[in-house]
C-alpha positions, 0 to 999 in steps of 0.5 A: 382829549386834545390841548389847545391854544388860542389867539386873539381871545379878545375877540367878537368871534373866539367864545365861539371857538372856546365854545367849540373846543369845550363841548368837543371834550377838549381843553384850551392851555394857552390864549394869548391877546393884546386886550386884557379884556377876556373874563368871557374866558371863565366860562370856558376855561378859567385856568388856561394859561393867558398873554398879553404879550405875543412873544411870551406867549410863543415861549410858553407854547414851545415849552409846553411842547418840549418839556412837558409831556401830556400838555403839549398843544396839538391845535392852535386856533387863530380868531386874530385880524385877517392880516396876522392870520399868515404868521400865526398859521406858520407860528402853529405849524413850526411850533408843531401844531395843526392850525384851525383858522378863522376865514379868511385864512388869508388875504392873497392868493400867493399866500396859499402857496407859500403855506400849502410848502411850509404844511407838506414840509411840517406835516400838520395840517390848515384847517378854515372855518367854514361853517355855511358849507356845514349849515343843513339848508346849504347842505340841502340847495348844494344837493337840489343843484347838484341833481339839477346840473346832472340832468342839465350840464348846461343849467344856470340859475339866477341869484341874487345875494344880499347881506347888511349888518350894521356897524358904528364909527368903532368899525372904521376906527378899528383894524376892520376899517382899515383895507390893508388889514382886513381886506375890505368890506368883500373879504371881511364880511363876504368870503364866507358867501362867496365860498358858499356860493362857488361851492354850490354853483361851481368855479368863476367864469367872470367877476365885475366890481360895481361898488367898493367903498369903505362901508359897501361893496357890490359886484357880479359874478358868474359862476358854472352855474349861476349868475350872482348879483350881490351887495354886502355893506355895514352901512345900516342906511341901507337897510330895507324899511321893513327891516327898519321898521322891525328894528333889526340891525341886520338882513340877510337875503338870498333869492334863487331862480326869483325864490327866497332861499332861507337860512337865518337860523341853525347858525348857533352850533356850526362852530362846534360841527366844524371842529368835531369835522376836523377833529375826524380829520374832515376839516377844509383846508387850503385847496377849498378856500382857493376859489373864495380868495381869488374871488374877493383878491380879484374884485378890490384890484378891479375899478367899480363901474357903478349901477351898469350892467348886472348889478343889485338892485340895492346898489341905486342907494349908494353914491360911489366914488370911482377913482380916488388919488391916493395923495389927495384923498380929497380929490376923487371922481364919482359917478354921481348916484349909483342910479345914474344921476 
């Protein structure tokens, strides 16, 4: 049995992870959080220790692995916002812990090299959740492709990769509005797509940006084997009426070679799988996660060119302003409709 810690218990994402370290055999001992909204933690792990306040949290981790022996943390699992994920992986490994992040476990590509020194210095190792490469329909299309490009090095596939999930005004307000912190709509709901994606079709050889804006973005990508078109937005606007019609809040769509590849389901206990994985020392750790960082690095550096060339259909709905004065966020330059108008 292994202890754990935990930080941002607070969060939409950590009953997953409780979950996990629970149905894994294991226990939480610590969790920290500056909300003190986390009764959720009784139906894990009512006596770990909990913080409000980072520092005391730190000291009763360290102490725990100095003075007492069998409660020393071996794992600190990070459900903080994107920008703290940094710190807190090089807070689990000075504190002599390995670190399971939640993605991305950055926000910049110069960041991987600086923890990949400080995991060979410290000996423990970064691990990222990563759960579509665990999910059995991606397992199955990474195989299918695999045997496809073995008879055909040369084979390119057509893909077109669309994600909607609504959000209310709170997003904006919240550290996920803010691209500083949460790395955009692209990183925050879309890098765990685009690992899947360079994971099954191979590394980018080009990435266009066609729209980025507060609550979408869009984008081109080829990869080895494929060429992606893509639109990801928390904008329930964009819906598809069907979707509407259903009431659903969200609709998710992948479509390869004009085929409907689905995998709605089978997401509940991939958490779980992933922390049985990197407790046989099977986890994804920085190499994997470089593609998928660079990817989404690259693309909010790039100026979107609006509905031109290969783009997503779904970017016709959108009006996308292309360059803002960051001192006068009242004047920008739109391109009219993505649709050309």
């Amino acid at each position: 049995m292994k202890n754990f810690a935990l930080i941002g218990v607070g969060g939409y994402i950590a009953p997953r992870h409780m979950k996990a370290i629970k149905d894994t055999g294991n226990v939480l001992v610590a969790a920290v959080d500056k909300s003190d909204s986390v009764g959720i933690m009784d139906s894990y792990f009512p006596g770990a220790s909990f913080f409000t306040e980072f520092e005391r949290f730190d000291r009763h981790v360290e102490k725990l692995s100095r003075e007492d022996a069998g409660r020393e943390v071996h794992y600190v699992s990070i459900c903080s916002p994107n920008y703290l994920h940094d710190a807190h992986i090089r807070f689990a490994l000075r504190t002599r812990a390995h670190a399971i992040c939640e993605k991305p476990v950055v926000l910049n590509p110069w960041n991987i090299a600086a923890l990949a020194e400080i995991e060979a210095e410290s000996g423990y190792r970064v691990n990222t959740i990563l759960q579509l490469r665990l999910h059995p329909s991606i397992v199955a299309l990474k195989k299918s492709v695999d045997e496809q490009v073995k008879k055909d090095p040369r084979k390119m596939y057509d893909v077109d990769l669309t994600y909607l999930t609504s959000r209310g005004c709170w997003y904006h307000i919240s550290w996920k509005g803010d691209d500083q912190k949460s790395g955009g709509v692209v990183t925050n709901i879309g890098v765990h797509f685009f690992d899947m994606l360079a994971y099954i079709f191979g590394p980018v050889k080009e990435n266009i940006a066609h729209i980025r804006n507060g609550d979408t973005a869009a984008g081109y990508l080829e990869l080895e084997h494929a060429r992606v078109r893509w639109f990801l937005s928390v904008n329930g606007a964009y819906l598809p009426a069907a979707a509407e019609k259903e009431g659903k809040t969200t609709y998710r769509a992948i479509n390869v070679d004009g085929e409907a590849f689905e995998f709605s389901g089978g997401f509940t206990d991939l958490h779980t799988e992933s922390y049985r994985q990197i407790l046989a020392g099977r986890g994804f750790g920085l190499d994997q996660v470089r593609e998928s960082i660079r990817i989404v690095h690259t693309f909010r550096q790039m100026s979107p060119l609006g509905a031109k060339g290969e783009f997503h259909p779904f970017c016709t709905k959108v009006e996308q302003p292309l360059v803002t004065d960051p001192y006068r966020p009242e004047k920008a330059t739109f391109a009219g409709t993505a649709g050309g108008a």
